[in-house]
KOLTOR-141493 format. One record per residue: residue in three letters; z, y, x of N, C-alpha, C, CB in turn. Coordinates in steps of 0.05 Angstrom, whole numbers, plus 5000, padded with zeros to 4 digits. Glycine has a CB too. Example, Ala and Ser with C-alpha at 12.3 -4.5 7.8 and 13.67 -1.06 7.14 Angstrom:
! residues 2
ALA515648865264515649105246515649345264518149115226;SER514249555257514349795273515750015258511449885282;
END
This chain:
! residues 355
UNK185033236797186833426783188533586802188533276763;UNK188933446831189933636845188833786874191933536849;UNK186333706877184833886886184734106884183433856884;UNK184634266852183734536856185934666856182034646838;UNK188634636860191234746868191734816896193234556861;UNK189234666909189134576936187534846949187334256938;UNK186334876927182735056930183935426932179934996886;UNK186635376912187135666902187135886918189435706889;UNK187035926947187035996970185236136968186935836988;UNK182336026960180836256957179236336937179636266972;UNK181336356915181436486886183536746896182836226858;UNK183636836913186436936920184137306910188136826967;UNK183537276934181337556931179537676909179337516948;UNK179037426895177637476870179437606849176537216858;UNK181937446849184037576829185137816830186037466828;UNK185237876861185938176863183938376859187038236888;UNK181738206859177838436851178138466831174038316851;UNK178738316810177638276785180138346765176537966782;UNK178338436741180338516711181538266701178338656683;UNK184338206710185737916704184837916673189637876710;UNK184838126653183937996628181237826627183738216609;UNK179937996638176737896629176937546651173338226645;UNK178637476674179137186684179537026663181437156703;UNK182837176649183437006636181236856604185937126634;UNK179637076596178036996570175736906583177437236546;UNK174036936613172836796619173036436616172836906636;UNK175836356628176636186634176836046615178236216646;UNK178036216597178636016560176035956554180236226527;UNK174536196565171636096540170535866553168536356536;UNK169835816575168535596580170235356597166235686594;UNK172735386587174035176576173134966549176235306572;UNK173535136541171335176500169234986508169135606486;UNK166835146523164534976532164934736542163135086550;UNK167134766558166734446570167134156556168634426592;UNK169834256538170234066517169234006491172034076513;UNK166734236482164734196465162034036486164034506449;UNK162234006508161133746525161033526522161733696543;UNK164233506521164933326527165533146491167233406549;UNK165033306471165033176443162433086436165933356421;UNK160533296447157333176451156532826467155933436475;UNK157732926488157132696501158532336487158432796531;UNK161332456484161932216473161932176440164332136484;UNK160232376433159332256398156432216398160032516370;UNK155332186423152332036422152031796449149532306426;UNK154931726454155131536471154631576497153931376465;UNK153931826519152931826535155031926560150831926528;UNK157731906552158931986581159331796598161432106580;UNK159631906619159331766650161831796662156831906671;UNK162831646675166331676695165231946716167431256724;UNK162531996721162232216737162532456731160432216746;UNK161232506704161432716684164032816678160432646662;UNK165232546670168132636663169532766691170032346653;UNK169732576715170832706720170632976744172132556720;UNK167633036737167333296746167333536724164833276762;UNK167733466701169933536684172133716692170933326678;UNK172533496685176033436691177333656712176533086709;UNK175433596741175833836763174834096759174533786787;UNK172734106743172834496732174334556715170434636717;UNK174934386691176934406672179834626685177834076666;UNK180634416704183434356725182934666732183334076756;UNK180634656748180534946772180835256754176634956792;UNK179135166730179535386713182935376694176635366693;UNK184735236690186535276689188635306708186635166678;UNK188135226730189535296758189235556765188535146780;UNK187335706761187035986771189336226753183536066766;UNK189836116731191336346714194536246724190636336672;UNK195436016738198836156744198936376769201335886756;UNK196936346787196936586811197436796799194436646828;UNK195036736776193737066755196737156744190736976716;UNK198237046728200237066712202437296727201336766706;UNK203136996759205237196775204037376787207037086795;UNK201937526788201137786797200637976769198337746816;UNK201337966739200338046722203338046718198137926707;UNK205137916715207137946707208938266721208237676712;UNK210038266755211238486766209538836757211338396800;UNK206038756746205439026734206039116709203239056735;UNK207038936686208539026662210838966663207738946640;UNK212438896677214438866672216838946701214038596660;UNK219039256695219539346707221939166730219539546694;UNK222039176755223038986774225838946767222739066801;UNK228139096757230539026745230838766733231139206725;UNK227838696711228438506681226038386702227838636638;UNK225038316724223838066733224237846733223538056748;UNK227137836741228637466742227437426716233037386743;UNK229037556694229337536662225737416653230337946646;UNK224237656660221237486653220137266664219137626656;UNK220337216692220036976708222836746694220437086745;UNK223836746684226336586670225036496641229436806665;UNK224136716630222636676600219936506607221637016583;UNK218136566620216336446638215736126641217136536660;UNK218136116653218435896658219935666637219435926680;UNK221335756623222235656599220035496582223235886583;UNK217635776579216635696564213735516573216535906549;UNK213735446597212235166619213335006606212835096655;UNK215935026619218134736615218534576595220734786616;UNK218834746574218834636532216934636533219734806502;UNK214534796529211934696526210834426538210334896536;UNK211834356561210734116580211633886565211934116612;UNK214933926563215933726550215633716521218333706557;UNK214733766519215133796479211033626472215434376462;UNK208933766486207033606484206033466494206033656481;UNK207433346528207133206536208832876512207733316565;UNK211232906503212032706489209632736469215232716477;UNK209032936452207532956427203932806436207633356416;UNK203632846458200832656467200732396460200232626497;UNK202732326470203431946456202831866436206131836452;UNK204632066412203831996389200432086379205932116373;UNK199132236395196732366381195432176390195632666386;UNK195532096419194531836430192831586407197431706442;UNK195331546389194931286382194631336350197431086393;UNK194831586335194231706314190431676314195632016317;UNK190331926327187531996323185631756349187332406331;UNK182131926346180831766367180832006386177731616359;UNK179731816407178632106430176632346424176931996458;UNK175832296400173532556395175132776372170132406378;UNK176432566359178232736345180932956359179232536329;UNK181532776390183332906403181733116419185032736418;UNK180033146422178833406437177633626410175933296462;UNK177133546391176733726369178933856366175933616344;UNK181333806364184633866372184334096388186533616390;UNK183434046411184134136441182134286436184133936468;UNK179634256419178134476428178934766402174534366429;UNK181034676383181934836367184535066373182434656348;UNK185634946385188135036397187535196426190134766400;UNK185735156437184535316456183435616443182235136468;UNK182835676420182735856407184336076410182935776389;UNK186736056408189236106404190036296429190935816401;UNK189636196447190436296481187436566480189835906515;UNK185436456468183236666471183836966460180736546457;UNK184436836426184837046414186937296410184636966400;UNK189537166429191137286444191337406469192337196444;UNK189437346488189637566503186737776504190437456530;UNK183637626471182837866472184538086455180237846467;UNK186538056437188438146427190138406451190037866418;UNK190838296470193038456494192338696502193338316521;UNK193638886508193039116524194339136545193239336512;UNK192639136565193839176597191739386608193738856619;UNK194239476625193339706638192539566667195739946639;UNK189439596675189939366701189639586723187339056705;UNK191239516749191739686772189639696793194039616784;UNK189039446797187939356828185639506825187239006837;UNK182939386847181439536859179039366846182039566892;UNK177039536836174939446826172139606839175339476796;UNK170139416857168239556861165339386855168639666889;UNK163739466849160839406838159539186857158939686838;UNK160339276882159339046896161538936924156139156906;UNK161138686929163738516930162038356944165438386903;UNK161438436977160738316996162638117005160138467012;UNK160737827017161237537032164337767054157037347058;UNK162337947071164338037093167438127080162738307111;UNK167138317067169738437047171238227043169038557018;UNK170137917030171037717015173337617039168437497004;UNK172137627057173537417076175537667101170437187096;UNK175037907099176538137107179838047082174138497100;UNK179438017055180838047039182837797044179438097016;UNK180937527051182937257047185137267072181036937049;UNK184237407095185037497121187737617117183137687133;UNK187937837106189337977094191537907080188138077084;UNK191337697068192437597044195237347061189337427022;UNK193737287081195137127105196637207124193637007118;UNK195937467132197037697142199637727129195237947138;UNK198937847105201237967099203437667082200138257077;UNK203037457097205437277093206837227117204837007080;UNK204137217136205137167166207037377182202437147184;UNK206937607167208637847178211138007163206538047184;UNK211537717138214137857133216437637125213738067108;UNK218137737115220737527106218637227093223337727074;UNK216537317075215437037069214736857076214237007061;UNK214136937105214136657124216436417128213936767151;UNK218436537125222236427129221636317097225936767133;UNK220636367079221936247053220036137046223136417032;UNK217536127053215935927046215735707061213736007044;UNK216735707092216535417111218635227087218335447152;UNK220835237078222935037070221534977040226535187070;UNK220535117031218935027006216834857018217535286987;UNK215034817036212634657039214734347046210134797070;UNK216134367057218734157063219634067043221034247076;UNK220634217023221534187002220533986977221534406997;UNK217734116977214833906958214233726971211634036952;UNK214333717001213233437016215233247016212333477048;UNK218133257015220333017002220033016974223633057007;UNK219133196957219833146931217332976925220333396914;UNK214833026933212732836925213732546934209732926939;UNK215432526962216532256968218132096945218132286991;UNK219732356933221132216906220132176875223432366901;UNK217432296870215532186847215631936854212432296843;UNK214531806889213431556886216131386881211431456913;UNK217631486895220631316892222931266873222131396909;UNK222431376850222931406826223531266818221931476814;UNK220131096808220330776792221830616818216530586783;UNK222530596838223130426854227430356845221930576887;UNK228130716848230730766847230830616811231531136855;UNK229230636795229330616763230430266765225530686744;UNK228530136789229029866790232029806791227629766812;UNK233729956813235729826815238729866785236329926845;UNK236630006764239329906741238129726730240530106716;UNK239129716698237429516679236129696667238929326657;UNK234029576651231729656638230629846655232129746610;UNK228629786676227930036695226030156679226629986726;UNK224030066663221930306648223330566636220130176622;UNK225930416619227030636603228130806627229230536579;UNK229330736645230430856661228431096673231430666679;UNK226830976676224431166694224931486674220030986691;UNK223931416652223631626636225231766626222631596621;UNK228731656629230031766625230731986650231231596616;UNK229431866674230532036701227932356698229831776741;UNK225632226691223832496692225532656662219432426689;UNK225932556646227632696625229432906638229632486609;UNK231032816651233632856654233033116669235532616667;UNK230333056695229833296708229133496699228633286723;UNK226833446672226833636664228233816650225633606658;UNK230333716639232233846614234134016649234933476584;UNK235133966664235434116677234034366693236133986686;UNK230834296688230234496702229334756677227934406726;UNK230234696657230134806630233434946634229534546601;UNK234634816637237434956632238635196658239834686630;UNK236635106679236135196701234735576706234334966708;UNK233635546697231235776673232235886668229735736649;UNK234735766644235535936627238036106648236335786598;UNK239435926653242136066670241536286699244135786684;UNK238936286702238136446725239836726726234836496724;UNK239936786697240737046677243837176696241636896637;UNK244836876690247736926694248837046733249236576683;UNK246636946742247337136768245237236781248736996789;UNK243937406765243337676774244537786787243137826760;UNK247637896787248338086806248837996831250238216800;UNK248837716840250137636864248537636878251337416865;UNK248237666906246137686931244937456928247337706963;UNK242037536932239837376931239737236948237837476930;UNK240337216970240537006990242536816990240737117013;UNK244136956982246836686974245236526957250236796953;UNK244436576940243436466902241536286923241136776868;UNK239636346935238936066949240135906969236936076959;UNK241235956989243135927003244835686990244436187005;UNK245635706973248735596951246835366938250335896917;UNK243835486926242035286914241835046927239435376911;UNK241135056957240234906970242434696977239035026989;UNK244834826986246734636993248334496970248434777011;UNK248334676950249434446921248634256917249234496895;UNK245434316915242934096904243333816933238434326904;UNK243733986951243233696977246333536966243433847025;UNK248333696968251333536972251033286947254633786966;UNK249833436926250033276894248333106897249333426866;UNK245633136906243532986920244132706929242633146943;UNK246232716947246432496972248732366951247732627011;UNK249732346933251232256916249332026896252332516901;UNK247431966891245031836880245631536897241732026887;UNK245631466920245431216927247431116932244131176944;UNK250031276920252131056914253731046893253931036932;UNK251731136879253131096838250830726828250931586802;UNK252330646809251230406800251230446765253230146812;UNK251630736767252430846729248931006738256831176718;UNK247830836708246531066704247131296684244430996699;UNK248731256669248931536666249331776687250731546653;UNK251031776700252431876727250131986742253931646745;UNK247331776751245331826760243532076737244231546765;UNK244232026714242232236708243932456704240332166682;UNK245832476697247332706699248132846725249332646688;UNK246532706751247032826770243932906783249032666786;UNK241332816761239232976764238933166748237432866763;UNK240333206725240933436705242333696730243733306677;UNK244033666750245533846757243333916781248733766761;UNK241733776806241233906814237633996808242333836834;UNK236933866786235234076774235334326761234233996761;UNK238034256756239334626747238634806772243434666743;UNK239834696794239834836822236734916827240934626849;UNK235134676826232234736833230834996815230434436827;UNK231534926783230835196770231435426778231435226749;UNK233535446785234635766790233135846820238835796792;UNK233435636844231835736864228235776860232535556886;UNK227535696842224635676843223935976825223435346827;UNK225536096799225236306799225536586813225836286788;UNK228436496828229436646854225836736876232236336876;UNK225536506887223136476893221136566895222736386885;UNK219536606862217636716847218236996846217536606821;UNK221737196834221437416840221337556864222737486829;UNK221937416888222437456912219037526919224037216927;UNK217437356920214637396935213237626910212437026940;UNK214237716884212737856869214438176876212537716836;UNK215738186886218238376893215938556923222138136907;UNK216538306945216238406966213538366974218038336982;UNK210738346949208638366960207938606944206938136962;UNK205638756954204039076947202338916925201639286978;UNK202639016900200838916887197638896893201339026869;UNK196139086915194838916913193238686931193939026903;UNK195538656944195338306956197538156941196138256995;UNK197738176911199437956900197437686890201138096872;UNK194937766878193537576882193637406904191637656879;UNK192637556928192437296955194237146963191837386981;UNK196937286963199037176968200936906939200437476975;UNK200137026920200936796907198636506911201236886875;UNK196336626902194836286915195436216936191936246921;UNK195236376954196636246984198436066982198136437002;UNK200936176968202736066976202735776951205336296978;UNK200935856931200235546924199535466931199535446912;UNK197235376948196435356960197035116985196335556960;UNK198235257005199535087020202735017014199135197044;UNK203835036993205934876982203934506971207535126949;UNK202134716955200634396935199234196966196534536903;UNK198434296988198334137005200434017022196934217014;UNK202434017022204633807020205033637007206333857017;UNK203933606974204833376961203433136962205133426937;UNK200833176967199232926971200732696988196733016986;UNK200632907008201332817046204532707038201333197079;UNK205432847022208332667020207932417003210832847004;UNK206232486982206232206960206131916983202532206935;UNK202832026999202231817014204331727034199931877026;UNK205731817051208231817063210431677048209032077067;UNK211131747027212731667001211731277000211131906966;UNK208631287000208531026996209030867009206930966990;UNK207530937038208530847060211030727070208130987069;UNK212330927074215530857083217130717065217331117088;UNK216330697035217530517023216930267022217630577004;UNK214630177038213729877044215929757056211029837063;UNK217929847073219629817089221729907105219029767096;UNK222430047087225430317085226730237062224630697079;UNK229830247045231730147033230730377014234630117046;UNK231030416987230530486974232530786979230530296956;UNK234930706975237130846979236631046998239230696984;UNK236230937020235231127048233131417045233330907070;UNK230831217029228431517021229531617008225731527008;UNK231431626980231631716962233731946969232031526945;UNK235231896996237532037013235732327024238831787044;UNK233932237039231532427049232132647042228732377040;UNK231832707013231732967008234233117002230032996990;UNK236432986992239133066993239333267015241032826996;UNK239733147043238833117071237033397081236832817072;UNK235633377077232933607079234433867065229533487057;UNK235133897038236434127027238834177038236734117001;UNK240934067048243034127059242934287082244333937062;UNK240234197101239234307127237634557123237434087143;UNK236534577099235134907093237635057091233134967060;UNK239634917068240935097064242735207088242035027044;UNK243435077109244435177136242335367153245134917154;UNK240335327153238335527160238435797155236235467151;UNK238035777127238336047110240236177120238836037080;UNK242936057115245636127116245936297140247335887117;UNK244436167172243936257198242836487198242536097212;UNK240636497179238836757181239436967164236136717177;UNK241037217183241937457179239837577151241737637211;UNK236937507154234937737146234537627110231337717169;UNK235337397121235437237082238437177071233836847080;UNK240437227093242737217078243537527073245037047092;UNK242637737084242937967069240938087046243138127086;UNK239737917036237537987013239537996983234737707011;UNK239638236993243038316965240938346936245738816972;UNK237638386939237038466908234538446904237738736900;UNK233038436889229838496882229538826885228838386847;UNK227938836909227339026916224739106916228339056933;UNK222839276902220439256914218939406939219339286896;UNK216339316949215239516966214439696967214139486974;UNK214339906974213040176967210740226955212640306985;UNK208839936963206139966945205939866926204139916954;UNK209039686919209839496895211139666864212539266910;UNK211039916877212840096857211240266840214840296872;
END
């Protein structure tokens, strides 16, 4: 499931070739197919753990390809002033959606059977189809008939280029840092959950807690718009670390989750910050390459941290990893702070070929 997040790198070129509508109803439709497969297979008994889960990985890859698609689809309808605002709505609607049917799975879980839950899934998949063959977009990029191996790899080149040679290089190193402690703190989670009572409930109350912050996070992006963009991360980074390093010496959990409520607030607002920033200052048409990219090698940090994550907790204090990242954001945020070229980023500006 996280492989093809891994892969998106070179989905980068295709997206900028191609009519993002006709991706996106490609993608739904044989989505469709796959899970009318997969009702076949297991209403005449014949699936296999291989099937499934090579499945599973086209499934994934074909839903992995439309957030690149999205943030390169989004800065062409929607004019750069009200960007935060749509990247804010955006993301809102991940966040509630995630949480709202990720709880609602449980119950369908144990309601229905598994054939009945993909008849579901293959119903509601409908829905996403018939709405964007419904949409009208005007699409920009570059469409040609034939779409040579050489072109292909002229284009992914390009796409690397133009991160390696501008401000995105500075704001994407502290994000790959960023996911590689935070995957350390998925594994460390249940560990920190241990040290109150009832650690299961605890656990879930802590991914709760993050999320309802990075929901409230979303929403408040709104409220400082006008203040320099570099501060807004700048300020993100060092709030989230100071409040951060506060975690391994509370024994309240409440306290503890109300102090992952606050700097998931922080994390929301910088992660949209973020998002309008690389859709701002790339030419639309290397927004494709550049958003998989930069998913790309963000999603290859998290593995490498999980495993790391496991590691060092065989024999490191709980308290100590869990410090890590407090730690880590306090030190971006002094970075930033240092660098003239991101602490004067007063606005969403676009590029000349972005306009």
């Amino acid at each position: 499931m996280t492989l093809p997040e891994v892969l998106l790198i070179f989905f980068g070129p295709i997206i900028d070739r191609s009519n993002p509508k006709k991706i996106l109803i490609y993608s739904t439709v044989f989505q469709l197919f796959l899970i009318f497969i997969l009702i076949s297979l297991l209403q005449f008994d014949l699936m296999h753990i291989w099937i499934l889960l090579m499945i599973i990985f086209i499934s994934t890859s074909l839903s992995a390809i439309t957030y690149p698609l999205e943030e390169t689809i989004l800065p062409q309808i929607v004019d750069t002033k009200h960007l935060i605002t749509a990247n804010s709505a955006l993301s809102i609607s991940y966040k509630v959606l995630d949480s709202l049917f990720n709880a609602l799975s449980g119950i369908l879980i144990t309601t229905f059977t598994l054939i009945h839950l993909y008849e579901i899934n293959w119903i509601l998949f409908l829905f996403p189809l018939l709405t964007v063959c419904f949409m009208k977009f005007s699409y920009k990029g570059q469409q040609n008939s034939i779409y040579s191996f050489n072109e292909y790899k002229t284009d992914l080149i390009e796409g690397y280029h133009a991160i390696s040679k501008s401000i995105l290089k500075k704001l994407l190193f502290p994000l790959i840092i960023v996911n590689f402690f935070g995957a350390v703190n998925a594994v460390a989670y249940p560990y920190y959950a241990k040290t109150f009572e009832n650690a299961a409930e605890t656990y879930g109350f802590i991914l709760g807690a993050i999320a309802v912050g990075g929901i409230i996070g979303s929403f408040s992006v709104n409220l400082f718009q006008k203040i320099n963009i570099g501060k807004i991360l700048i300020f993100g980074f060092l709030i989230r670390g100071i409040i951060w390093c506060f975690l391994p010496f509370t024994n309240s959990m409440i306290v503890a989750l109300l102090l992952f409520v606050l700097t998931s607030i922080c994390t929301g607002i910088t992660n949209i910050i973020y998002s309008s920033l690389i859709q701002t200052l790339t030419p639309i048409s290397l927004l494709g390459r550049v958003n998989a990219t930069v998913d790309t090698i963000i999603t290859l940090a998290m593995p490498i941290g999980a495993l790391f994550g496991g590691f060092i907790l065989g024999f490191l204090n709980i308290y100590l990893v869990i410090s890590f990242y407090g730690i880590i954001s306090i030190l971006i945020g002094i970075i930033y702070f240092k660098d003239k070229q991101i602490l004067n980023l007063k606005s969403l500006e676009p590029t000349e070929s972005n306009t």
